[in-house]
C-alpha positions as CSV (number, residue, x, y, z in Angstrom):
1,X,117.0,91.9,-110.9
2,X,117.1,94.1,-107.5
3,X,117.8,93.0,-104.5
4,X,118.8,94.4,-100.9
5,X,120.1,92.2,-98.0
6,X,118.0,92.8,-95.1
7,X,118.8,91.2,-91.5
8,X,121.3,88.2,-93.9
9,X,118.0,87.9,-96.3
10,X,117.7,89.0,-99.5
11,X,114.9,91.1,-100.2
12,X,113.5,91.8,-103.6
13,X,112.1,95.0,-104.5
14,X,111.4,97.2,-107.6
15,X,111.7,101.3,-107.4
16,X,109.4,102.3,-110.1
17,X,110.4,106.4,-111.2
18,X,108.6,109.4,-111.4
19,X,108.0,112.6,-113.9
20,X,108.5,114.5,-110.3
21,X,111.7,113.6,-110.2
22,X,114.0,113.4,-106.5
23,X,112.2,116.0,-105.2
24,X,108.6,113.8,-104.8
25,X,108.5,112.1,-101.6
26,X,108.9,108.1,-102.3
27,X,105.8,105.9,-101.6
28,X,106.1,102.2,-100.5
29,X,103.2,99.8,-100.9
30,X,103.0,97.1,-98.4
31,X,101.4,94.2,-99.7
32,X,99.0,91.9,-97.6
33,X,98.6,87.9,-97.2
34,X,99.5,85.3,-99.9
35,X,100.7,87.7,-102.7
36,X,103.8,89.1,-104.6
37,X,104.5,92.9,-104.9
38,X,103.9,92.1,-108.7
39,X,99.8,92.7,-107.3
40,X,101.0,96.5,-107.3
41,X,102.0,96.6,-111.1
42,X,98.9,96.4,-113.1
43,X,96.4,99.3,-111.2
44,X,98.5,100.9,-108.8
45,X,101.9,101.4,-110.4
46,X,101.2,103.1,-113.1
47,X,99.4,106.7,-111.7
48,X,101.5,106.3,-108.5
49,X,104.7,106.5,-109.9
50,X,104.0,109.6,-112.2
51,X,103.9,111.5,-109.0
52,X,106.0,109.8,-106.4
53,X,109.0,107.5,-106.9
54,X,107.2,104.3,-105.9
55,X,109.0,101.4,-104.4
56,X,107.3,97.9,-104.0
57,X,108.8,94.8,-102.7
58,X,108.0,91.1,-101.5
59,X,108.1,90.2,-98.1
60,X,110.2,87.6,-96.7
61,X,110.0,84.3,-98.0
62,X,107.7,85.3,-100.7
63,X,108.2,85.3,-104.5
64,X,111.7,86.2,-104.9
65,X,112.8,87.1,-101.5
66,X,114.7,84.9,-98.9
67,X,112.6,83.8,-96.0
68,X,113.7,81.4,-93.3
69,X,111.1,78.4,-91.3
70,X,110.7,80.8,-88.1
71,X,107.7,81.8,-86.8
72,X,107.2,85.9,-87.5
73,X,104.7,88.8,-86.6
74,X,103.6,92.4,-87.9
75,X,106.5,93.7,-85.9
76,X,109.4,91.8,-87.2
77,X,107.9,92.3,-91.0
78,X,108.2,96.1,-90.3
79,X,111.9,95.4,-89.1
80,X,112.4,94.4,-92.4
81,X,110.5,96.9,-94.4
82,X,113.3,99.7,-92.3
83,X,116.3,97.3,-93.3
84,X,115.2,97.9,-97.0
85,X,114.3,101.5,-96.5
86,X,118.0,101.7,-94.8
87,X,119.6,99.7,-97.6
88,X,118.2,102.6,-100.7
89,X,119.1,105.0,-98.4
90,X,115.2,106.1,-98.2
91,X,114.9,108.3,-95.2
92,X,111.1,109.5,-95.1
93,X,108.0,107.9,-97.1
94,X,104.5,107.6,-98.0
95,X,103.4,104.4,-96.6
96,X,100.4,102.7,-97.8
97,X,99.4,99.2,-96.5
98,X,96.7,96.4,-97.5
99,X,95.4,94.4,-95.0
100,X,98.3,92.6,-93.4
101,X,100.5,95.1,-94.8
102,X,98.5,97.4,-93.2
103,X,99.2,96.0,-89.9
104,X,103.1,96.0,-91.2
105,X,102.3,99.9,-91.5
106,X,100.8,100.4,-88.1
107,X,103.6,98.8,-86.4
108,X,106.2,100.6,-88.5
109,X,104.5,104.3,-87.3
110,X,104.2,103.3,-83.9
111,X,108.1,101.7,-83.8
112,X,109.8,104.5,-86.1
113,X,107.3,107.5,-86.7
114,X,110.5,109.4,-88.1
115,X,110.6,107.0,-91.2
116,X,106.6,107.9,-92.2
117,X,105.4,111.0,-93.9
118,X,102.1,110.1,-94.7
119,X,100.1,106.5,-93.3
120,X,97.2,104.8,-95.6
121,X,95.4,101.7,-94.0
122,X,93.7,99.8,-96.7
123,X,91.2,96.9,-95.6
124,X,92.9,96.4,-92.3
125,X,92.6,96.2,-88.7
126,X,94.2,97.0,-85.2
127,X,92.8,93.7,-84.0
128,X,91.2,90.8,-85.2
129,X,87.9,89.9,-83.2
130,X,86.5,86.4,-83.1
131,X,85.5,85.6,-86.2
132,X,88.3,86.6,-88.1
133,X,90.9,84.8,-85.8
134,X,88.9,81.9,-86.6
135,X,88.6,82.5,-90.0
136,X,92.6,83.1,-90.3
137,X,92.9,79.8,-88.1
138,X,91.3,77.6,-90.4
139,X,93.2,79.4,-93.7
140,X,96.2,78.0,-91.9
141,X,95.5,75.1,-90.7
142,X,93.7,74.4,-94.5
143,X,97.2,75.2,-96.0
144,X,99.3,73.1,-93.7
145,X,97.0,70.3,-94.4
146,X,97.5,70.9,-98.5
147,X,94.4,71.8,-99.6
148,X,94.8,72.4,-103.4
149,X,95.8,75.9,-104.4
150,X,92.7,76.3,-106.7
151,X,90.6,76.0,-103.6
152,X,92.7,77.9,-101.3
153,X,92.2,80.5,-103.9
154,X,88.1,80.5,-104.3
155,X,87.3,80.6,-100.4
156,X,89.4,84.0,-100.4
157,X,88.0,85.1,-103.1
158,X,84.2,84.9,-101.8
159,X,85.8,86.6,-98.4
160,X,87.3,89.3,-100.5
161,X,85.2,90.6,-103.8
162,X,82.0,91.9,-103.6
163,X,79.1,89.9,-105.2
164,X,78.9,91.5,-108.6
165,X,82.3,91.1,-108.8
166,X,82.0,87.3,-108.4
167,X,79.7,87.5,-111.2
168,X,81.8,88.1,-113.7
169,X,82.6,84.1,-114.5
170,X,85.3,85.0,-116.4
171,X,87.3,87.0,-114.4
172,X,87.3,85.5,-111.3
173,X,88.9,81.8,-113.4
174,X,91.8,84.7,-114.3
175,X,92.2,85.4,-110.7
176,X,92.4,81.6,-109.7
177,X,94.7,80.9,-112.6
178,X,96.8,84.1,-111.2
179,X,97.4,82.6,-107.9
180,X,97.6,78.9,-108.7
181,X,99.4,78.2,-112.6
182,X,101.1,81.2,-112.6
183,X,104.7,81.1,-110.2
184,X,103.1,80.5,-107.0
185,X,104.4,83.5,-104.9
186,X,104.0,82.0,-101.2
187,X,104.2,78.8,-100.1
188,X,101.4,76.8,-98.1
189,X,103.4,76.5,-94.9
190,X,104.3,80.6,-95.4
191,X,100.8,81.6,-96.1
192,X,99.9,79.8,-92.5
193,X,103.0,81.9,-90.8
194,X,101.2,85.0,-92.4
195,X,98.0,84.3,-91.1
196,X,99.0,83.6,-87.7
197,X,100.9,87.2,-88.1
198,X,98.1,89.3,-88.8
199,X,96.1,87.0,-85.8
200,X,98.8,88.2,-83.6
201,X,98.3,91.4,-84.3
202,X,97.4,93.8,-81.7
203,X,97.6,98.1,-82.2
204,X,94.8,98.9,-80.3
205,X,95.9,100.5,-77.3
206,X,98.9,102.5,-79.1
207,X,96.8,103.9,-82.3
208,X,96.8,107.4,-80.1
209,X,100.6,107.4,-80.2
210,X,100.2,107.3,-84.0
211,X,101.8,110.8,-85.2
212,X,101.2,110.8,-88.7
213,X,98.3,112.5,-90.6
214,X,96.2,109.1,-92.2
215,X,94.1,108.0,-94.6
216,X,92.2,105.2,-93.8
217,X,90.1,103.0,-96.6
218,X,87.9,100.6,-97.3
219,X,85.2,99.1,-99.6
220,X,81.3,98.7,-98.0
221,X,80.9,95.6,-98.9
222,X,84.1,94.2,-97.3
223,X,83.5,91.3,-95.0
224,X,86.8,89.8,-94.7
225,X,87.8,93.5,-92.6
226,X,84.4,95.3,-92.5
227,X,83.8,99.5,-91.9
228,X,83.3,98.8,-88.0
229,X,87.3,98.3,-88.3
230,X,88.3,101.0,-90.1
231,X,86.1,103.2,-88.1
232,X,87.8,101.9,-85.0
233,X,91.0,103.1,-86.6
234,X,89.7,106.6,-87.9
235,X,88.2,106.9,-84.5
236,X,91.4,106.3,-82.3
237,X,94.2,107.3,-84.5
238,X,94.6,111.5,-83.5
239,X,95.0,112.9,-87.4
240,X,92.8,110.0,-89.1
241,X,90.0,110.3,-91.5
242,X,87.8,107.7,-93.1
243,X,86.9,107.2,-96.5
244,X,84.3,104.2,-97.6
245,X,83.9,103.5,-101.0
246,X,80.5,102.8,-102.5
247,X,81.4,100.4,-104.6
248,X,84.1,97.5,-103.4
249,X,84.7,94.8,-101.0
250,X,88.2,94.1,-99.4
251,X,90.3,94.2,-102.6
252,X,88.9,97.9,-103.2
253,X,91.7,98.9,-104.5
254,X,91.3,96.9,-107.7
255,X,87.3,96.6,-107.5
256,X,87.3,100.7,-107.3
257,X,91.1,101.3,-109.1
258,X,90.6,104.3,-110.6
259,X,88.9,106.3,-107.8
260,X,91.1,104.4,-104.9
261,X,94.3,106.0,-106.9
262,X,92.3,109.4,-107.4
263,X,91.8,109.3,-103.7
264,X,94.9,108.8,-102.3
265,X,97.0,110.7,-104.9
266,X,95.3,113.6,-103.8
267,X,96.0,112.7,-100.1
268,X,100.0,112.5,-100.7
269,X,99.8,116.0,-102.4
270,X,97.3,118.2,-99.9
């Protein structure tokens, strides 16, 4: 089982190989609020790491890695993400972030722009405006007050699937069992530090200092971080484009998998 030690933590990660071999530039994927890198492994994983070494890992205090009771933002979680890159002796990446992990991403460009090759924002934002502060407010406080995982699970569900995709009965009792039967990856009183982190989170007066050509993503239909966001990001970041897919809400990249991968794969390699 893999593990670096990061700032006295340990830090679980998995470097998944590909065909290119060393010469392909490595691609990290940050993952957002309240999940395990395991969220990586079924869609992603696989046509990523054909092309680029692809490493994945849990941030602290979630699933496998050590975390501590301190309070933490966007900043310190991009500390850790350079320990780990320091620790496998990863000098340049890809870096592709989801939602919080996109704000992980933004803060790791704007701190160490020498340790990015290429930037993708997924569902994301520079700031959070009213709503979603209070939105993110009552996630935690509903956590810290132990509101049963199985609900936790359904109100972020409606604020991250599209409609059709909520639909499909069957699917969505998969997704609750995922995040409640299964080894729960975060904690209650964690998944409140997270969303306190992300409504700390503030880029928006540095995203012109952002050096790195980007790819920023979302789904049409996503209300949790709707298009106005990502346009705001597109708009203000110097060597930023924006792509809006059709069909997806917030968790595009598994509502719209196979085009998502298509789309950034051929991002990495222009």
């Amino acid at each position: 089982m893999p593990f670096a030690e990061v700032g006295r933590r340990q830090v679980y990660y998995e470097l998944h190989g590909a065909a290119g071999g060393s010469e392909a530039t490595p691609l990290v994927l940050i993952m957002g609020m309240g999940g395990s890198c395991r969220g990586w492994l079924p869609l992603q994983v696989p046509d990523f790491s054909q092309r680029h070494p692809t490493l994945i890992y849990d941030h602290r205090g979630v699933g496998k890695s050590e975390g501590g009771d301190e309070a933490f933002g966007t900043g310190d979680l991009a500390k850790d993400l350079v320990g780990l890159l320091d620790a496998l002796g990863i000098a340049r990446a890809h870096v592709l972030g989801a939602f919080m992990g996109g704000m992980v991403a933004q803060e790791l460009a704007l701190r160490h722009p020498a340790r990015i090759d290429k930037l993708v924002l997924v569902g994301t934002f520079a700031h959070a405006d009213a709503k979603r502060r209070m939105l993110l407010e009552d996630w935690a406080g509903l956590a810290e007050r132990g509101t049963p995982l199985e609900a936790m699970a359904r109100k972020r569900l409606i604020w991250t699937l599209q409609d059709e995709t909520l639909e499909q009965t069957d699917l969505i009792e998969t997704m609750v069992e995922f995040f409640t039967k299964q080894d729960v990856p975060v904690s209650p009183e964690l998944f409140a530090r997270q969303c306190r982190a992300c409504i700390g989170h503030d880029a928006r007066a540095r995203l012109g200092e952002i050096p790195h050509p980007t790819l920023v993503l979302c789904g049409r239909h996503d209300q949790l971080t709707p298009p106005k966001f990502h346009r705001e990001l597109a708009e203000q970041i110097p060597q930023a484009r924006l792509v809006i897919f059709d069909y997806g809400a917030h968790m595009v990249m598994v509502e719209s998998a196979e085009r998502f991968n298509q789309v950034v794969l051929q991002f990495l390699e222009e």
